[in-house]
C-alpha positions as CSV (number, residue, x, y, z in Angstrom):
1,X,0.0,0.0,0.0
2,X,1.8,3.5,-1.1
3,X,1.9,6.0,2.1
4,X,2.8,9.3,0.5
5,X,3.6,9.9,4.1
6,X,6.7,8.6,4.1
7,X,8.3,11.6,1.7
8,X,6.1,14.4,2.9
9,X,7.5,17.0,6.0
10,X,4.6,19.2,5.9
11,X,1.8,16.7,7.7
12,X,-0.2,20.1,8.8
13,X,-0.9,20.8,5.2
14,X,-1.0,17.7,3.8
15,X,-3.8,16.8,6.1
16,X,-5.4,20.1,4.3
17,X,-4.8,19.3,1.1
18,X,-6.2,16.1,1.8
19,X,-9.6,17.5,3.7
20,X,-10.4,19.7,1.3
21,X,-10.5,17.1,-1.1
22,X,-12.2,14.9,0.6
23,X,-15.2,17.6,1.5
24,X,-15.5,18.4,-2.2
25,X,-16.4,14.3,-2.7
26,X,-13.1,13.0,-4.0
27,X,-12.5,10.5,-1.4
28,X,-12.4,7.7,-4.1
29,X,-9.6,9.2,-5.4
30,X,-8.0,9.0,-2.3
31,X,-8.7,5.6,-1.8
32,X,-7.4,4.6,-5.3
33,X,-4.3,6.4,-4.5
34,X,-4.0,4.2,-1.4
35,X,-4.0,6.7,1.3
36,X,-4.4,5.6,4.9
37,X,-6.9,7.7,6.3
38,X,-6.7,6.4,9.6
39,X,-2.8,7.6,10.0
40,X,-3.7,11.2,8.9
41,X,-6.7,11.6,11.0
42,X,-8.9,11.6,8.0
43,X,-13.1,10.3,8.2
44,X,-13.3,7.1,7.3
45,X,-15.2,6.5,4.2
46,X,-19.0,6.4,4.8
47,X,-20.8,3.6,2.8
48,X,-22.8,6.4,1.6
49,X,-20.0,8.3,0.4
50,X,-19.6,7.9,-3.3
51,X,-17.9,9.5,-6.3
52,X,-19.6,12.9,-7.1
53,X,-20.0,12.1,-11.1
54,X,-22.5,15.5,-11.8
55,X,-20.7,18.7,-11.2
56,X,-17.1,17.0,-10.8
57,X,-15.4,19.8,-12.6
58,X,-16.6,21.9,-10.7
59,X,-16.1,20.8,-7.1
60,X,-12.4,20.2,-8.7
61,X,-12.4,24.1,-9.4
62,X,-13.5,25.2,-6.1
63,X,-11.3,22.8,-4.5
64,X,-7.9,23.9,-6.5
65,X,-9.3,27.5,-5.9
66,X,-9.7,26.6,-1.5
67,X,-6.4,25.6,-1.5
68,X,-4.7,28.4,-2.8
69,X,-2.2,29.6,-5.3
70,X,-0.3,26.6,-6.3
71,X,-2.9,24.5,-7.0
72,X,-4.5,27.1,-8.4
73,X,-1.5,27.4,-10.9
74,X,-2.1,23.7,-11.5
75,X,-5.4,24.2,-12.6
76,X,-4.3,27.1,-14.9
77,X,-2.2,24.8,-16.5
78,X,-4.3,22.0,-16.7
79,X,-6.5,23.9,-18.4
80,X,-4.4,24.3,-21.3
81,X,-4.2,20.5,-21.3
82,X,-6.7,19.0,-23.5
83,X,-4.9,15.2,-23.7
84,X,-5.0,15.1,-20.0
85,X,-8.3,15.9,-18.9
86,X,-12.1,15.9,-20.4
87,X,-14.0,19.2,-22.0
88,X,-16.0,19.4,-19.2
89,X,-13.0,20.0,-17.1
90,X,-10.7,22.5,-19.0
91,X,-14.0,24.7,-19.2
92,X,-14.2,24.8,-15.9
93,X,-10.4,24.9,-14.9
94,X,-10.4,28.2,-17.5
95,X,-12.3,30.1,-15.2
96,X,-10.0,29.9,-11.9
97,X,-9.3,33.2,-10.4
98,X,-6.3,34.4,-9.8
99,X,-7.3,37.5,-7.9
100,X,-6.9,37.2,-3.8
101,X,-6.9,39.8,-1.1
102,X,-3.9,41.9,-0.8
103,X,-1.2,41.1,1.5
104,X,-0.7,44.1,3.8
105,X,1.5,46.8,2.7
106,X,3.9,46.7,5.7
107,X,4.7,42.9,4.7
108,X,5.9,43.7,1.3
109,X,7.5,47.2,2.0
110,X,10.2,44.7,4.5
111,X,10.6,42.3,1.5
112,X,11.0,45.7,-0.9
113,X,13.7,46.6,1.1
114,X,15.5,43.2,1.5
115,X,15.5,42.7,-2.1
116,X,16.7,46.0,-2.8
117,X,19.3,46.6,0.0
118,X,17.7,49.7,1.1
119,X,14.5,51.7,2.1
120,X,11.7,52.4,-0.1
121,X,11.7,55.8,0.3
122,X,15.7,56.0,-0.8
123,X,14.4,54.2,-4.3
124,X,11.3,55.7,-5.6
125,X,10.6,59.2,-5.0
126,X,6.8,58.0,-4.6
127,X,5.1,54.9,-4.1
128,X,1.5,53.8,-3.4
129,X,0.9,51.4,-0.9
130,X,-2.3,50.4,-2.5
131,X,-1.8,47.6,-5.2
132,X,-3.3,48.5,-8.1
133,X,-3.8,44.9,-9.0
134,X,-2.9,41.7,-6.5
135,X,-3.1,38.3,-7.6
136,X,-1.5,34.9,-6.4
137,X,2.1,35.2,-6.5
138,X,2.3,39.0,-7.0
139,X,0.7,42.1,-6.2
140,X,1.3,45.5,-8.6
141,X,2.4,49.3,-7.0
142,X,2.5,52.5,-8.9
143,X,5.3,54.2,-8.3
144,X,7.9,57.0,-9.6
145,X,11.9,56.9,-9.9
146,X,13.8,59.8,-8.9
147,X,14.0,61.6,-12.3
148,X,10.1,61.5,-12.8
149,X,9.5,58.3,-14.5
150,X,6.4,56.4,-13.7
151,X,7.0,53.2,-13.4
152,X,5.0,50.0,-11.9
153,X,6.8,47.6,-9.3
154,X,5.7,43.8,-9.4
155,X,6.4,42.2,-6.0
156,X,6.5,38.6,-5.1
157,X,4.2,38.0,-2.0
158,X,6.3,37.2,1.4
159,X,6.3,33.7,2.5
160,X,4.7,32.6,-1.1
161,X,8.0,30.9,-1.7
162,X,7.7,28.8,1.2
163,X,4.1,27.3,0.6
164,X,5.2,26.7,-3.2
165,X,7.8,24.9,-2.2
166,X,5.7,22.8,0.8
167,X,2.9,22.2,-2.6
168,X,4.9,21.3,-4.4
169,X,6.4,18.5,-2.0
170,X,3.0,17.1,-1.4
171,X,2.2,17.1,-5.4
172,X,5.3,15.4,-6.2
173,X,4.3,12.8,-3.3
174,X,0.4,12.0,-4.8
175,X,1.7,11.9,-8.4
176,X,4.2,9.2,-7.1
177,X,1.5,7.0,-5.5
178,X,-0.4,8.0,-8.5
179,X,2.2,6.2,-10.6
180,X,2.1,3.6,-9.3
181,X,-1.6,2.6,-10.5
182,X,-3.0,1.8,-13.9
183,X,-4.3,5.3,-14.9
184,X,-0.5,6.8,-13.9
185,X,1.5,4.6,-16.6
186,X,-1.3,5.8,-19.2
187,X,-1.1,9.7,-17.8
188,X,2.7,9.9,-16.5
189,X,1.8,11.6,-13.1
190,X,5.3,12.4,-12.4
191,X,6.2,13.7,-15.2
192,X,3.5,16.1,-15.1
193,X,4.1,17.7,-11.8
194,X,8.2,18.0,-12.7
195,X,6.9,19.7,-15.5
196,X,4.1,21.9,-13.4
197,X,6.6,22.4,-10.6
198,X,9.9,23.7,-13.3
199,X,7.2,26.2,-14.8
200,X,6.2,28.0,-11.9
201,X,9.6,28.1,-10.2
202,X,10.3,29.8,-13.5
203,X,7.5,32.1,-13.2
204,X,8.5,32.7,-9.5
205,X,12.0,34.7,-10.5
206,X,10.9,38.3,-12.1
207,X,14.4,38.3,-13.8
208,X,12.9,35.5,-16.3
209,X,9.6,37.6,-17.1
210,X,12.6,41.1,-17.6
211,X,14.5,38.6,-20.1
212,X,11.4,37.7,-21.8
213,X,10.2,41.7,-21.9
214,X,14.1,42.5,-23.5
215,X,13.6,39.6,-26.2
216,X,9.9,40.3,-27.4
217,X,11.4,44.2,-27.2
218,X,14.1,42.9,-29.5
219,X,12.3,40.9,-31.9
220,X,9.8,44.0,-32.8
221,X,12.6,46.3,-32.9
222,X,11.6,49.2,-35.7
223,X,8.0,48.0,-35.7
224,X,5.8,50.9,-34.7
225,X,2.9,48.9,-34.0
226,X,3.5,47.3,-30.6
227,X,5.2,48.4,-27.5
228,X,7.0,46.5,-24.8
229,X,7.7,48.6,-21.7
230,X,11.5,49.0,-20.6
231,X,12.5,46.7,-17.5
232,X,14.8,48.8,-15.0
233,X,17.4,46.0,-14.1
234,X,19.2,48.2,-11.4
235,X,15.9,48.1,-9.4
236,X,14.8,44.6,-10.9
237,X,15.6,40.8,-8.5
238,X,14.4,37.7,-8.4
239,X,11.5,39.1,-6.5
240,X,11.1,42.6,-7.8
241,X,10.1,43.8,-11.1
242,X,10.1,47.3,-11.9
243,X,9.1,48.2,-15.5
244,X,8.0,51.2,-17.3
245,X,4.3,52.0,-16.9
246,X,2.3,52.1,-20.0
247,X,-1.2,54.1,-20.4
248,X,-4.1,53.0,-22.8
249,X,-7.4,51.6,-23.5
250,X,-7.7,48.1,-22.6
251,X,-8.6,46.4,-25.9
252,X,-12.0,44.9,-25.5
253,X,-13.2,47.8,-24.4
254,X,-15.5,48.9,-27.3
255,X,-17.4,51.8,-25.8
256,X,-13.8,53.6,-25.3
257,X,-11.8,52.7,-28.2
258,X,-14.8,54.3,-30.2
259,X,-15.2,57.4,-28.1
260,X,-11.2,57.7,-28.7
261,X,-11.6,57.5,-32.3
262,X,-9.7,54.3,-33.3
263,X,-10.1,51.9,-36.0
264,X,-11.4,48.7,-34.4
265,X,-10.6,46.3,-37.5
266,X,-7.1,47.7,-37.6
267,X,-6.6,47.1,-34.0
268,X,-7.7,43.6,-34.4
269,X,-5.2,43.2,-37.6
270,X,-2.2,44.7,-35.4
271,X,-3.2,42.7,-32.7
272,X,-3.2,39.6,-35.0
273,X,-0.3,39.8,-36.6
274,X,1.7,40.4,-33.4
275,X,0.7,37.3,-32.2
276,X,1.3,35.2,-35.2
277,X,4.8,36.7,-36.0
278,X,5.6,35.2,-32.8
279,X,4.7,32.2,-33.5
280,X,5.6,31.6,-36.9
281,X,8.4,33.6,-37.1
282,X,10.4,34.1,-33.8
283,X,9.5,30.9,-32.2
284,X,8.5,33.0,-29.0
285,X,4.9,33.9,-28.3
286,X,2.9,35.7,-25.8
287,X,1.3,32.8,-24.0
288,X,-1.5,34.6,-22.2
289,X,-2.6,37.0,-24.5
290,X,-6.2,37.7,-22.3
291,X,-7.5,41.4,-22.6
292,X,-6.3,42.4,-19.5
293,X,-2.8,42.1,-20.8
294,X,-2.9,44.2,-23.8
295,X,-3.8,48.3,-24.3
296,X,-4.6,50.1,-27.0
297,X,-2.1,53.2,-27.1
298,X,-2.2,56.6,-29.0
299,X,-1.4,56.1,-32.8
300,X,-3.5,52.3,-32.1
301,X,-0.1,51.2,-30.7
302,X,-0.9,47.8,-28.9
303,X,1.1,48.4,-25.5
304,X,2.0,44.5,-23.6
305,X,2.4,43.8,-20.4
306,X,2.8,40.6,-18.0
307,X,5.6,38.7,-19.4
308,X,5.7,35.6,-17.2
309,X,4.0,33.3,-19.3
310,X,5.3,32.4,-22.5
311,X,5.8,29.5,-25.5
312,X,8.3,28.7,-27.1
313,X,8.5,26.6,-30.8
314,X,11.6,25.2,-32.8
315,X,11.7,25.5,-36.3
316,X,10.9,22.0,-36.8
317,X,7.1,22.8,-34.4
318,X,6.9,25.7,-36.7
319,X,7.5,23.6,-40.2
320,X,4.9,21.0,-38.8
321,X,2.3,23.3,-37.8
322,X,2.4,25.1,-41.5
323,X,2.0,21.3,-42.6
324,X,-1.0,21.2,-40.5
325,X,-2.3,24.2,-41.0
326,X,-2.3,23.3,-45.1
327,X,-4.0,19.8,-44.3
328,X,-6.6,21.9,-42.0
329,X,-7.2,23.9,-44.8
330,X,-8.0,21.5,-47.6
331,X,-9.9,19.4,-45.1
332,X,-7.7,16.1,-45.2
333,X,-8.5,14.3,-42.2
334,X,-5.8,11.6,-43.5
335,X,-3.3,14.0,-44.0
336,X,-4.6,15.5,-40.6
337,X,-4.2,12.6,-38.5
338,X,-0.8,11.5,-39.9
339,X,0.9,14.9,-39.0
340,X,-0.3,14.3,-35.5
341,X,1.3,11.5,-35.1
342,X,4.2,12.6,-37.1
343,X,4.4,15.8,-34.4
344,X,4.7,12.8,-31.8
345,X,1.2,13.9,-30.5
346,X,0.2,10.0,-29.7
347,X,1.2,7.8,-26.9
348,X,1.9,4.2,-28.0
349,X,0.0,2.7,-30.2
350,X,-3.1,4.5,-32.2
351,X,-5.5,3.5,-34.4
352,X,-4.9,5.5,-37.4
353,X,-8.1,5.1,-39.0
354,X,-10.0,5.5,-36.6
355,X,-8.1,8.7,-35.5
356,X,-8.5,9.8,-39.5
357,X,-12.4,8.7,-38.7
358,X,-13.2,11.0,-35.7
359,X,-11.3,14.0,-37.5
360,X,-13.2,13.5,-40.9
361,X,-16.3,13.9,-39.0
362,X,-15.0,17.1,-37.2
363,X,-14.7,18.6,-40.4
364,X,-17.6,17.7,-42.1
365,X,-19.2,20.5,-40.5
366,X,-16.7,22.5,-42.0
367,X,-16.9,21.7,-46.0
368,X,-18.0,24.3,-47.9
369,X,-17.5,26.7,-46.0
370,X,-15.3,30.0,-46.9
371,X,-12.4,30.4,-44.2
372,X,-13.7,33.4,-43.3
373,X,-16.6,31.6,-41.7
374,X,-14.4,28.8,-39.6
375,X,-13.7,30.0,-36.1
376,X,-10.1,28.6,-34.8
377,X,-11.3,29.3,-31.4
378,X,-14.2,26.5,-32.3
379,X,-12.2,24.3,-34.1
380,X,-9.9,23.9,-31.3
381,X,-12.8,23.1,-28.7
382,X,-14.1,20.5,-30.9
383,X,-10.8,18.6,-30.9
384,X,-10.5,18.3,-27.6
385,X,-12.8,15.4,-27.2
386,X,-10.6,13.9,-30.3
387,X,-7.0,14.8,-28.2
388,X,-8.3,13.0,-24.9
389,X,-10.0,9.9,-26.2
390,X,-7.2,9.0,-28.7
391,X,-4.1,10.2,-26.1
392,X,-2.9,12.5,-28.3
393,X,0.1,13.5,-26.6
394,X,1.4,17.4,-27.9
395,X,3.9,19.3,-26.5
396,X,3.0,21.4,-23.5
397,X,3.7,24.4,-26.2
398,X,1.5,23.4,-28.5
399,X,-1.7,22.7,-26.4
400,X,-0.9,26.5,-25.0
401,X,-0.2,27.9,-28.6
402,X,-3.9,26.6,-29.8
403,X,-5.1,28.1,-26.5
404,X,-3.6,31.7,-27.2
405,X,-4.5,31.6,-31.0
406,X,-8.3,31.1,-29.4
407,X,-7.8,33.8,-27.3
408,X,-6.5,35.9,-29.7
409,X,-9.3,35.1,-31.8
410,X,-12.2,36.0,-29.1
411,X,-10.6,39.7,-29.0
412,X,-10.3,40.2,-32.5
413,X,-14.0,39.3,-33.1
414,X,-15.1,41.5,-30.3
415,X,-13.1,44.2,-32.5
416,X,-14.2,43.9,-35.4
417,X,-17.1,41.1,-36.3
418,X,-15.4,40.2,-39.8
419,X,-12.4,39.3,-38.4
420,X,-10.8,36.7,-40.1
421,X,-7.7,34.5,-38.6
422,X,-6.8,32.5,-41.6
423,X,-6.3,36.1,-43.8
424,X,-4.1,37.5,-41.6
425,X,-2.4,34.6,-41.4
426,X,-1.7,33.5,-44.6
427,X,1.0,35.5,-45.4
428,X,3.2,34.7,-42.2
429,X,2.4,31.2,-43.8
430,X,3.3,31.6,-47.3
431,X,7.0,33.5,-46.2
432,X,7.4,30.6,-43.6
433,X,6.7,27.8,-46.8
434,X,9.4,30.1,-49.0
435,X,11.9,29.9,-45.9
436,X,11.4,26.5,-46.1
437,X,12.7,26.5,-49.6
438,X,16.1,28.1,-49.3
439,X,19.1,26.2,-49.0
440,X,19.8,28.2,-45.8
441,X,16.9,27.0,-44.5
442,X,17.1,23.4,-45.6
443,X,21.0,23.2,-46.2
444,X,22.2,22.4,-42.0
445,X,19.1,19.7,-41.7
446,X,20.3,18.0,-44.6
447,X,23.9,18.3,-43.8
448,X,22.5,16.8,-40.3
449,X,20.7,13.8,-42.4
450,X,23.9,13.2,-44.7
451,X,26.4,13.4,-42.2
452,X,24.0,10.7,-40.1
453,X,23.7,8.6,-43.1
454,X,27.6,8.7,-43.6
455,X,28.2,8.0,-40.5
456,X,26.1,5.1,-40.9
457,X,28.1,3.7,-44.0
458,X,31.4,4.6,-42.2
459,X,30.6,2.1,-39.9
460,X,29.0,-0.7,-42.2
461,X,32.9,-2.5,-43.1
462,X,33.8,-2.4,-39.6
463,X,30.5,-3.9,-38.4
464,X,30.5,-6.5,-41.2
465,X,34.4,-7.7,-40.7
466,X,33.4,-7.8,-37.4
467,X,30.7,-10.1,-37.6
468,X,32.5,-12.4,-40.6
469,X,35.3,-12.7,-37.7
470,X,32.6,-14.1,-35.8
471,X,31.6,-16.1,-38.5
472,X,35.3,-17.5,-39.1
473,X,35.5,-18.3,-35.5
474,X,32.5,-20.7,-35.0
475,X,30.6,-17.7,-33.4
476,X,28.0,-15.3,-34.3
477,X,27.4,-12.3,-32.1
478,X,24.1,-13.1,-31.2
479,X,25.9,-16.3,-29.3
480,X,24.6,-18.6,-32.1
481,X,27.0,-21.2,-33.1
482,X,27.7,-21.9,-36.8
483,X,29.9,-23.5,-39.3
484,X,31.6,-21.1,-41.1
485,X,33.3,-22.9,-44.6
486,X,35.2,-20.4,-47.0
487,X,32.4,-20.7,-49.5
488,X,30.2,-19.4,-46.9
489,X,32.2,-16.5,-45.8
490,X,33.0,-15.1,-49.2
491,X,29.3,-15.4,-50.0
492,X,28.5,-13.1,-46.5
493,X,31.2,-10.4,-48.3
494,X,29.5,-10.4,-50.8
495,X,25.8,-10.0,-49.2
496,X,27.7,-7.2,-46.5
497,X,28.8,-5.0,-49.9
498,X,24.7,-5.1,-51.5
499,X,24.1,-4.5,-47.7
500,X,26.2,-1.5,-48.1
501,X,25.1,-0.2,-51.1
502,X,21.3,-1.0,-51.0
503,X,21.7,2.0,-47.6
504,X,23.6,4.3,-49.9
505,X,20.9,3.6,-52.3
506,X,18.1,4.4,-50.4
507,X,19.8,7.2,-48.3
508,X,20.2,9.0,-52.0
509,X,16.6,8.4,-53.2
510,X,15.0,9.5,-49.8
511,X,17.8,12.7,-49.9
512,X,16.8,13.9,-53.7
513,X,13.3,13.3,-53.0
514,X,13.0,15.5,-50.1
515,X,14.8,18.2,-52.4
516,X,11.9,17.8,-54.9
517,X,9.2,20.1,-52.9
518,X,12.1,22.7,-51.4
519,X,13.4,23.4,-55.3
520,X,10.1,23.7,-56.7
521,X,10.8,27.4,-57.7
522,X,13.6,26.4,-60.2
523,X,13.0,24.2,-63.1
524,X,16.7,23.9,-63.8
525,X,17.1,22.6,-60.0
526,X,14.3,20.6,-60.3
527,X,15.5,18.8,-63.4
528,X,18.9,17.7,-62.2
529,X,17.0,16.6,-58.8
530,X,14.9,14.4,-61.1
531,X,18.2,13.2,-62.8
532,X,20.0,12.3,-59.7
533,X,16.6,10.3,-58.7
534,X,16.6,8.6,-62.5
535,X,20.2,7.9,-62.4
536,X,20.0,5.9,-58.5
537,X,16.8,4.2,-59.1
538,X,18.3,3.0,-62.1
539,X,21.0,1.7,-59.9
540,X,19.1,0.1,-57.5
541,X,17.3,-2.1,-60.3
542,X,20.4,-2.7,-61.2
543,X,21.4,-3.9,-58.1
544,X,18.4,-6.0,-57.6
545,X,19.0,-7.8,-60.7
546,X,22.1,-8.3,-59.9
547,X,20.9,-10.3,-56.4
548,X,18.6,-11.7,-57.9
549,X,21.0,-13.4,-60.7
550,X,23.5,-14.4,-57.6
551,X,20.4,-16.3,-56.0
552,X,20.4,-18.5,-59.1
């Protein structure tokens, strides 16, 4: 029987964490887990106790949200987890709050002053003890800098640290007993709370979310349409943020943006194609792009704040969502289903077709339709029934990307009704697809592939005189014994050499072939693609022939 106990310091609040459960009717869960009640002064479970199967989700909201901000980070983050939990449960995880009452002012002005090695009044020429925003981890000053500017200071709560840590003890302690049953070598407990507790560790040092302010600053240098307020790094720690304050309207509010006079659709176009340049081009996006986050400055600048949480692509997640995104539009549920699991999206087996099946019926719905008319924000919500009961299994990025893209999507329709995702991004989508083209681009990854494949042939004579010593010993490497006459071995040189040259073979073929799409421009490089593939399939038959005359 698993006793989490054993690993956990903090029996106080596990006994909490534990009761509050257990009042919101998840006391099979704690049984399944194989928690002795008894040893942590627990109720015994009453034979009328039973599973609470209507309103579930939402007794696991309000019990995430009683136990305070880790958990309710976990919830967050579940939320944006589709493969890991039912519809009925990210809906109701999306609408956690992450608003508390302030922490009182004298607590934070001592951690102010700790952090920066002297007293408030020394740093800021004004500062006003009444947050102007306080959630979980944080709460949000106004305040000025000695030479006028107005500036905002993020501070961690005191003591928040502490009970993190304590959480995160306890987590790491029910996702091991959860391991250990059948549901936790489907789900990989574990392996989700590492990943919960290295993302909010992250989150809890400020100097992450200024590096992550500097590089979004960086990649929109020169472009006039979105600012990213300066971080003050003299005044900045791991638990102080100081950044420049920014002034606007905040960009779902209608009434105002009208009164101010600014163009809603080319808000929502801005807005837009912010967010997908930072996807498809830098690889680093916004990752909780809600309205709060975002205002609408003079000259419809789009001002950004709150830095903390964001995704981050490789080139290959960006090549394989433009792959998607081509099969999404030409409704190939095939072609669909076989990029999932090309992205690595499914754990262990799947069944392909009926994968293909289930996403052929999604889009039905959808045939006919202009683009203009399909809602991404939709699209994703009707997949997630798809991602959980086929275990589709996508990166953390990627379930947060489709997330933020629906986001994004909700405020650009409240700006402007005709707003259309799939027009703004086609272009990002079309300079992506000629990227992919050049032998920039391509040239490394192929270098990558050839240098693997000669490594590979490199190795093949050393491999094969290895194992025809074995042969001429009396021994094969696989400890079978065999009798080895010089007939025999001269024949195994020979098969070792087609061996050889059926991998160069086929390492050319699969080589020019993926040239084919990336040249596509050029008819010139096209052609002498098309003559390499003529010229080494016509060596292969050759080669087959060949075998096939030595078998005689």
């Amino acid at each position: 029987m698993v006793s989490p106990l054993r690993t956990i310091r903090h029996l106080r609040r596990y006994r909490q964490v534990l009761g509050v459960f257990l009042k919101h009717g998840f006391g099979f869960a704690l049984d399944y887990l194989g928690i002795r009640r008894p040893l942590l002064s627990l109720p015994r479970r009453r034979r009328t106790e039973m599973p609470i199967r209507e309103g579930m989700a939402l007794h696991l909201r309000l019990a995430l949200e009683e136990l305070g901000p880790t958990f309710v980070k976990l919830g967050q983050i579940l939320s944006t987890r589709p493969d890991l939990l039912p519809p009925a449960y990210i809906a109701e995880l999306s609408k956690l709050q992450d608003a508390v009452p302030p922490t009182a002012w004298d607590a934070v002005r001592a951690l102010l002053e700790q952090e920066l090695g002297r007293e408030v009044v020394q740093v800021f020429a004004e500062l006003d003890p009444m947050p102007i925003a306080a959630a979980s981890l944080a709460q949000v000053y106004a305040a000025q800098l000695p030479d006028g500017e107005n500036v905002i200071v993020k501070v961690q709560r005191p003591e928040i640290t502490s009970l993190i840590e304590t959480d995160l003890e306890i987590l790491a302690a029910l996702a091991s007993a959860a391991q250990r049953t059948p549901a936790g070598r489907v789900y990989d407990p574990v392996g989700i709370v590492d990943d919960f507790a290295f993302t909010l560790r992250n989150e809890l040092d400020y100097r992450r979310e200024g590096r992550n302010a500097d590089r979004f600053r960086a990649n929109f240098a020169g472009e006039e349409a979105l600012y990213i307020p300066r971080v003050f790094w003299e005044y900045t720690t791991r638990r102080v943020l100081v950044l420049e304050r920014i002034h606007g309207i905040k960009i779902d509010d209608i009434a105002a943006l009208d009164t101010a006079g600014y163009d809603r659709h080319r808000v929502a176009l801005r807005s837009a194609r912010i967010i997908i340049k930072e996807v498809l081009e830098d690889g680093f996006f916004h990752a909780d792009p809600h309205p709060g986050n975002f205002v609408v400055m003079p000259g419809e600048v789009i001002g950004a704040m709150d830095f903390g949480m964001v995704g981050h692509l490789g080139r290959q997640d960006r090549l394989n969502l433009v792959r998607l995104y081509i099969a999404s539009i030409r409704l190939e549920a095939e072609q669909i289903a076989e990029q999932l699991i090309r992205m690595g999206a499914t754990a262990g087996k799947v069944d392909r077709s009926s994968l293909a099946r289930d996403i052929g019926r999604l889009l039905t719905k959808y045939r006919g339709l202009p683009l203009k008319e399909i809602r991404a924000g939709e699209v994703v919500e009707e997949i997630m029934p798809i991602a959980f009961r086929h275990n589709l299994r996508l990166p953390r990025d990627l379930w947060l990307l489709g997330k933020t893209l629906a986001m994004l999507e909700g405020v650009g329709l409240r700006l402007d009704p005709n707003f259309d995702m799939f027009a703004v991004s086609e272009p990002f989508v079309r300079k992506l697809m000629r990227g992919m083209m050049k032998p920039g681009a391509w040239g490394p990854e192929l270098l990558g592939d050839l240098e693997a494949w000669g490594y590979l042939l490199s190795q093949t004579p050393r491999v094969g005189t290895s194992l025809i010593r074995g042969f001429e010993q009396g021994e094969f490497p696989l400890l079978l014994k065999v009798d080895a006459s010089g007939q025999t071995m001269s024949r195994l040189s020979h098969l070792f050499t087609q061996l050889s040259l059926s991998v160069l073979i086929a390492a050319l073929i699969i080589g020019l072939a993926m040239l084919l799409p990336l040249v596509a421009s050029s008819a010139l490089a096209q052609t002498l693609v098309g003559l390499g593939i003529g010229l080494t399939i016509s060596f292969g038959l050759w080669l087959v022939l060949s075998i096939l005359r030595g078998g005689k």
